[in-house]
C-alpha positions in Angstrom: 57.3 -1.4 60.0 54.1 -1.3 57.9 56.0 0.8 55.0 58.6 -1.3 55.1 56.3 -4.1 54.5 54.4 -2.6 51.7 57.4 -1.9 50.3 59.0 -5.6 50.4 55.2 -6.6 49.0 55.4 -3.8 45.5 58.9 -5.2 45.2 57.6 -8.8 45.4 54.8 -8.0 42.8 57.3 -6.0 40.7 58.9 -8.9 40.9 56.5 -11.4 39.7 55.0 -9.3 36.9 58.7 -8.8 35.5 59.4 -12.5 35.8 56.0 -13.6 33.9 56.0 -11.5 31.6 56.9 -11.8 28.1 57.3 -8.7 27.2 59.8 -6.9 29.8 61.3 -4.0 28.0 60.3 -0.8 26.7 61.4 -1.3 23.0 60.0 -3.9 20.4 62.7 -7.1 19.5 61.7 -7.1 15.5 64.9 -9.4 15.1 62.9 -13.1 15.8 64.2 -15.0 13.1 65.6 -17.8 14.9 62.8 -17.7 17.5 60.7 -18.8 14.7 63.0 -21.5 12.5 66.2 -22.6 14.4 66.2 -24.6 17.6 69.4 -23.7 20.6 70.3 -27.4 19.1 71.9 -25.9 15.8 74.9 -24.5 17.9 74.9 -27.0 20.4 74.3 -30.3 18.6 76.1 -29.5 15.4 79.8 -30.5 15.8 80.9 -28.0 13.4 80.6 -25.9 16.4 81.4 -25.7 20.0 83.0 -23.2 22.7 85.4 -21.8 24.4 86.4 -21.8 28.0 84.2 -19.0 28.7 81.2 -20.2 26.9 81.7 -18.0 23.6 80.5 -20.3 20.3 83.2 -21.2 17.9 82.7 -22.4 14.5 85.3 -25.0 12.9 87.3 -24.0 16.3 87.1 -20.4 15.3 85.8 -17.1 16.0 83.2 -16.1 13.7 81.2 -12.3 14.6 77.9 -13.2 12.7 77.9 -17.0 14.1 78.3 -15.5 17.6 75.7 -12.3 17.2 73.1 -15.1 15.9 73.5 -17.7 19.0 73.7 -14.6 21.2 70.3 -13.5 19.7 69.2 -16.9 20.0 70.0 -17.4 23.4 68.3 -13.7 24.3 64.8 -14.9 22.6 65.0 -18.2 24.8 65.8 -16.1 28.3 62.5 -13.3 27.2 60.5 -16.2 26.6 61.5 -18.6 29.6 63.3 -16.3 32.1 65.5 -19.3 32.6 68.8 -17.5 33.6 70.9 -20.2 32.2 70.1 -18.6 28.8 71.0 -15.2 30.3 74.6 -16.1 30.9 74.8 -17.9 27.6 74.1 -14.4 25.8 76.0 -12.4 28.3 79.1 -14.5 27.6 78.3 -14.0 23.6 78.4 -10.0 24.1 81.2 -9.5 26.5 83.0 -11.4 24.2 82.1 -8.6 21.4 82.0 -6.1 23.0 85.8 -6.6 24.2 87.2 -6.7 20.1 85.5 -3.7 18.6 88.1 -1.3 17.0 86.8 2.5 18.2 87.5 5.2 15.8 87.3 8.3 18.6 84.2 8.8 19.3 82.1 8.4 16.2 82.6 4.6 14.9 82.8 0.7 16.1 83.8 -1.6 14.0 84.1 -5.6 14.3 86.8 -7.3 12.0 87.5 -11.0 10.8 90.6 -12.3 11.0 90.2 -15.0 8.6 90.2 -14.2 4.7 86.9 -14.8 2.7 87.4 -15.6 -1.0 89.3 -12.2 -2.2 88.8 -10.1 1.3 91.7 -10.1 3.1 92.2 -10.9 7.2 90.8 -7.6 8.7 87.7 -7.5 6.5 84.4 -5.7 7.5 80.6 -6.6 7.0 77.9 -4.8 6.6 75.7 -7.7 7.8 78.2 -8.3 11.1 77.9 -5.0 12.3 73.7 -5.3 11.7 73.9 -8.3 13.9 76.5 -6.8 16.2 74.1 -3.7 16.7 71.3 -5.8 17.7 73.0 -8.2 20.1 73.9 -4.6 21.9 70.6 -3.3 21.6 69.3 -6.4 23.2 71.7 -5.9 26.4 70.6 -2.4 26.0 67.0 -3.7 27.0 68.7 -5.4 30.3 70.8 -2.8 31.2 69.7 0.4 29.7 72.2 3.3 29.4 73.4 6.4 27.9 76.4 4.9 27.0 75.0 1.5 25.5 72.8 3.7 23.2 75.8 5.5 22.1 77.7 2.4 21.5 74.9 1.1 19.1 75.0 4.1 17.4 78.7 4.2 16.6 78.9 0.6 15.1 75.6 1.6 12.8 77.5 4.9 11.7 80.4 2.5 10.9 77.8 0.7 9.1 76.7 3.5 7.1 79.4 5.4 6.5 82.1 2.5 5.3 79.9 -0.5 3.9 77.0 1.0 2.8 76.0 2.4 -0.9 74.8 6.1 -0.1 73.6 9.1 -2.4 71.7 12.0 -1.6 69.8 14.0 -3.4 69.1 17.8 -2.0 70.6 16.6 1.4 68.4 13.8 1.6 68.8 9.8 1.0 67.7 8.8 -2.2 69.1 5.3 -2.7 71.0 3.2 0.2 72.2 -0.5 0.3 73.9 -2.2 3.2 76.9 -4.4 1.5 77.6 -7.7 2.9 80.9 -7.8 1.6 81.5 -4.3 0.2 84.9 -4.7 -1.2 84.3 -8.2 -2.5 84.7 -8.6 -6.4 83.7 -12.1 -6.1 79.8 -11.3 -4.5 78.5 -8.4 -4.5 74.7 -6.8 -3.5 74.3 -9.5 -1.5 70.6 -10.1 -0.8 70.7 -11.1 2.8 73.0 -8.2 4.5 70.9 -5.4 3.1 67.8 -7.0 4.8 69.0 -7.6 8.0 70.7 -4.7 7.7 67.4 -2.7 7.5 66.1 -4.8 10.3 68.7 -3.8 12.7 68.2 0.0 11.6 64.3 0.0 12.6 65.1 -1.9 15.3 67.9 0.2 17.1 65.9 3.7 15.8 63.5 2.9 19.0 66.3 3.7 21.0 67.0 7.8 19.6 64.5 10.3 19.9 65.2 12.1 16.5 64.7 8.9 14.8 68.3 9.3 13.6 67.9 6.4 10.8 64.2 6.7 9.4 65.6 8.3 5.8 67.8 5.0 5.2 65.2 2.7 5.8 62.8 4.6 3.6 65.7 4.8 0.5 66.5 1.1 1.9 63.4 -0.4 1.4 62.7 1.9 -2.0 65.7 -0.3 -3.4 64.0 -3.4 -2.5 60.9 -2.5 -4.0 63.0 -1.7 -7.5 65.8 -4.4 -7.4 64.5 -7.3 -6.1 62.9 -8.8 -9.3 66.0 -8.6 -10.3 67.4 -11.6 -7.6 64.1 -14.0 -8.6 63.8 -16.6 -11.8 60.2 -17.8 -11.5 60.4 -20.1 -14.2 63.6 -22.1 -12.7 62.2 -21.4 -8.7 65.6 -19.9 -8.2 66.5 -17.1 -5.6 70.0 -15.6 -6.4 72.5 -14.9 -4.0 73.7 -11.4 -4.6 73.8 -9.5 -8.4 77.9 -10.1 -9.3 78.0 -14.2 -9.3 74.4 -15.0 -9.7 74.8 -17.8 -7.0 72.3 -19.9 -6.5 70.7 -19.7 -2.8 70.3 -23.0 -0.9 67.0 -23.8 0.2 67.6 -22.4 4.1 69.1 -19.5 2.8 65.9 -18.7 0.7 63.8 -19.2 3.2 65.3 -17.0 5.4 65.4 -14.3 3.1 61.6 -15.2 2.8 61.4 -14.7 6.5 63.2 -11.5 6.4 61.2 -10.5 3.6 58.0 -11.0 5.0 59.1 -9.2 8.3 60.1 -6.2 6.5 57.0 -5.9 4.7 55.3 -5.9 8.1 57.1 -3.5 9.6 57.2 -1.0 6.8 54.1 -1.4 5.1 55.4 -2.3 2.2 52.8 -3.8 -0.5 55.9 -4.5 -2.9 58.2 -6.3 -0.3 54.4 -8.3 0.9 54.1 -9.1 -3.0 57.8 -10.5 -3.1 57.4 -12.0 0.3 54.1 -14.2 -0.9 55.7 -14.7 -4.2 59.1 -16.4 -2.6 57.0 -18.2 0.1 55.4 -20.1 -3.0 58.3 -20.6 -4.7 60.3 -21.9 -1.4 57.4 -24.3 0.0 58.4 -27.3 -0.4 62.6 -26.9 -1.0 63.4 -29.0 2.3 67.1 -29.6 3.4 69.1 -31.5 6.3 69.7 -28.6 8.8 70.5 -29.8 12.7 67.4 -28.5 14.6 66.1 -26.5 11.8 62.3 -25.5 11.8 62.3 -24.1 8.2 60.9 -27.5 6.4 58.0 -27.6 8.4 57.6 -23.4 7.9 56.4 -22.8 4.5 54.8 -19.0 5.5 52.4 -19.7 3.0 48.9 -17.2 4.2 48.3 -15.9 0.5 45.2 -17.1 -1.6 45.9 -18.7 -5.4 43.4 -19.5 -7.9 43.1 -21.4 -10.8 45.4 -20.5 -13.9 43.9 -19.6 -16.7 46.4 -19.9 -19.1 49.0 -22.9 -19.3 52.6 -22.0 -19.4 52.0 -17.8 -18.9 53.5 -15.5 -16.4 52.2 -12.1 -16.0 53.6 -9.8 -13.7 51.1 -6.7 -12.8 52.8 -4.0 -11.0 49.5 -2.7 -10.4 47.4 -5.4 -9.2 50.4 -7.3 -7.7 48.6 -10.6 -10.2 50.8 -13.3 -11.0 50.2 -16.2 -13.2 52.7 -18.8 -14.1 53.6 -22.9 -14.9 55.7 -24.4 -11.9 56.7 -28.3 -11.7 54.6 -29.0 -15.2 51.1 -28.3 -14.0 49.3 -25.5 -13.7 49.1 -24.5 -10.1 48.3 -21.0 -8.7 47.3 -17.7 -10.0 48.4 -15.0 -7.1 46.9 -11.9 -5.5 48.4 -9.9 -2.7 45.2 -8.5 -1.2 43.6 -12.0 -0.2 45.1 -14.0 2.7 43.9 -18.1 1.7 45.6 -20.8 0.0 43.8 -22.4 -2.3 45.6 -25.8 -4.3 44.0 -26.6 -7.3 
């Protein structure tokens, strides 16, 4: 009777630590981009979307992978924080749903299709970016319900990933550039900015989950091509952040400032002091570019921590590789002159 008893009591504590804790799996969620900016409200107050009879988020009435793979991540976030099982379901729903349409090829590949065309790709199109997302709305449900066969799972729709909408080259067996393509057969857009970062998110994120670290090479060649490219999606003087390197789009402000997010992230994880220059740089440049967004946090999150002084020279830009310096005119006044290593704003 007494064992039993001490038993029913560790269960009960078990229990109780579980349930107030915030932190109740073995792996780290790097993924918290709506956590931080968008509010549960943006899928359930917006009419442009709503749901199915079993609870599975439409947009414009239809089926959309990355709209459900962001409300399902959403809707995870909001059950770790609260433990509130309501949200629980709400994601359950999301990934039963996804996990029914994958496409298996054998035993090696997963793949997620859209049956709508987009610009010049075709019904049956693949993403780059919807498989990242995919990945981690299975690696999250691999952190309730861990298994051999969910890790394996995640692995397949990455290799799918890598092997059919990624830009890959080796050199003496090992990566030496890689780029996750949003759209990868698109001739309309093309390098699109916001796939390949995700993209590397959902890589370091799902690694945790394989002991030989099966994806550490593509992030590293990954995150190589940020460093190099990404001047190359920026116009300082105009404060513009370019959608991808075919069109030269121009982003909207939420879409900036999610890359800034997703920038910024990066740089954490990765220890980049490139991708921290970029992230500073485009968290200046982004500040103050508000926008009507239904339950949107990103207007009132500027991610502005980096120190500017004083310009010393009207109308000048100087980009120092080096020093990571940057000096430039923005909205006809002289405002900041940047460094990387010092972490206060200053407004002069």
């Amino acid at each position: 009777m007494l064992s039993k008893l001490r038993a029913t009591t560790f269960l009960l504590i078990l229990f109780l630590v579980y349930s107030s804790s915030k932190k109740s799996y073995c792996y780290n969620l790097y993924f918290k981009l709506f956590d931080d900016a968008v509010g549960i409200g943006h899928w359930e107050s917006d009419k442009k979307f709503n749901f199915d009879e079993n609870g599975v988020v439409l947009v414009d009435s239809s089926y959309n992978i990355v709209t459900i793979s962001q409300y399902a991540i959403k809707c995870f976030g909001l059950f770790d924080d609260t433990k509130d099982t309501i949200y629980l379901n709400k994601f359950l729903n999301q990934y039963y749903y996804l996990n029914n349409i994958g496409i298996e090829v054998g035993d090696s590949a997963l793949y997620f299709t859209y049956d709508k065309p987009f610009h010049d790709l075709l019904p049956g199109w693949t993403s780059g970016l919807a498989q990242a997302e995919v990945a981690m709305v299975f690696f999250r449900f691999n952190c309730l319900y861990p298994s051999s066969d969910n890790c394996h799972k995640i692995k397949m729709i990455l290799n799918y990933m890598i092997d059919e909408l990624c830009d890959v080259s080796y050199n003496s067996k090992a990566v030496n550039s890689f780029f996750i393509h949003e759209y990868k057969d698109s001739r309309v857009y093309n390098y699109v900015l916001n796939g390949h970062l995700i993209g590397l998110i959902s890589l370091i994120e799902c690694n945790q989950l394989f002991e030989d670290q099966p994806y550490c090479e593509y992030i590293d060649a990954g995150v190589r091509w940020l460093e190099e490219e990404l001047q190359n999606y920026i116009s300082i003087n105009e404060r513009i952040l370019f959608y991808d390197l075919k069109s030269k789009a121009i982003s909207h402000p939420w879409y900036m400032k999610a890359v800034v997010w997703e920038i910024n992230c990066l740089s954490k994880l990765t220890y980049s002091n490139k991708l921290d220059f970029y992230g500073r740089l485009l968290s200046f440049m982004a500040y103050d570019l508000n926008f009507e967004f239904v339950d949107c946090r990103f207007n009132n999150l500027n991610f502005i921590s980096s120190c500017f002084n004083e310009c010393e020279h009207e109308n000048s830009f100087m980009d120092d590789k080096k020093n990571f310096k940057l000096i430039f005119r923005l909205n006809d006044r002289i405002l900041f002159a940047y460094n990387y290593e010092l972490n206060r704003f200053i407004e002069y």
